[in-house]
N, C-alpha and C positions, 0 to 999 in steps of 0.2 A: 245200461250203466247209469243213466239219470236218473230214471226212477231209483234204482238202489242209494246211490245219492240225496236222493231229495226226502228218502222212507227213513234216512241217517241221520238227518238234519231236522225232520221232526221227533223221530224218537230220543235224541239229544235234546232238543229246545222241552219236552215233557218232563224229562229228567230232570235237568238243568230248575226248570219252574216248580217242580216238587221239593226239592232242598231249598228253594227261599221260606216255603213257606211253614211254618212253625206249629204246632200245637200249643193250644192253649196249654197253661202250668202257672203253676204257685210259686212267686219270687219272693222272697222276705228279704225284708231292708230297711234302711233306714230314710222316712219320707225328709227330702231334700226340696230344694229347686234349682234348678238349670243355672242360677247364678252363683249363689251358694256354693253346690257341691259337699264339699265335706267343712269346708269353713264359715263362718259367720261371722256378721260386724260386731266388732269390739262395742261393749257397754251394752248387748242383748244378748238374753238366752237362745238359747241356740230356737227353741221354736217362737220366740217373737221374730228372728230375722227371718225365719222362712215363712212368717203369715205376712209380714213385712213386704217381702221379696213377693211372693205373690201379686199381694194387693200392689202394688208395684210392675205386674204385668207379667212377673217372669211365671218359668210353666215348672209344675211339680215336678221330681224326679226324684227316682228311689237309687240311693247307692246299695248294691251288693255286691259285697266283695271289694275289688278293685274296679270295678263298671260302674258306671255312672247311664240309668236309663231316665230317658226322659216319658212322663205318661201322659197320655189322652184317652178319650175316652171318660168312663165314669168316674171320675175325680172326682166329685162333688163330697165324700167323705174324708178326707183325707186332712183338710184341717185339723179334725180332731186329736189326728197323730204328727201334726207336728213336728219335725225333728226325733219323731219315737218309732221304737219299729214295728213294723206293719206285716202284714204277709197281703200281697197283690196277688188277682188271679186273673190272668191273662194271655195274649197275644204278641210275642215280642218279634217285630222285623227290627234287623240292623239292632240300633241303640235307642227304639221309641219300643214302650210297653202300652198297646191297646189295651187298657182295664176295664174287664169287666167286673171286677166287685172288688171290695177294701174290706179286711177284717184285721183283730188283732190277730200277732203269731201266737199259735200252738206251741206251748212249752214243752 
């Protein structure tokens, strides 16, 4: 009966760690940062507070939808969209998107 038990509780726990884990995919949205969000400080466009906000320490994030992700990863492009929107392709656990590449969206 243990064994059967303990052959339950690993095929569970395999299960269980299959559904965390995500497939890469293509998010489009709008390049933010974790402070920001979807608003910005008065008397800036909206992509001077998010280079602002950056340079300021806080970390990129692409709102889609009603979600708010935050990215790591290869960011290093994403200045250029600024507060515009972007298509990410990536890795999303939880609410962080592991980016691997930044392009514009496809119309």
């Amino acid at each position: 009966m243990k064994a059967k038990n303990l052959l339950f509780l690993v095929l569970l726990g395999m299960v269980l760690a299959a559904g965390c884990t995500s497939k890469p995919q293509t998010y489009t949205g709008i390049v933010t940062t974790t402070m920001c969000g979807t608003k910005h400080f008065p008397g800036m466009t909206p992509a001077e507070c998010v280079r602002r906000c950056v340079k300021d320490g806080s970390q990129y994030a692409l709102v889609v939808g009603d979600k708010l992700y935050k990215l790591d990863g290869n960011t290093a492009g994403l200045d250029e969209y600024a507060a515009g929107k972007v298509s990410v392709f990536g890795t999303a656990k939880g609410d962080i998107i592991h980016v691997s590449s930044v392009s514009a969206p496809k119309e």
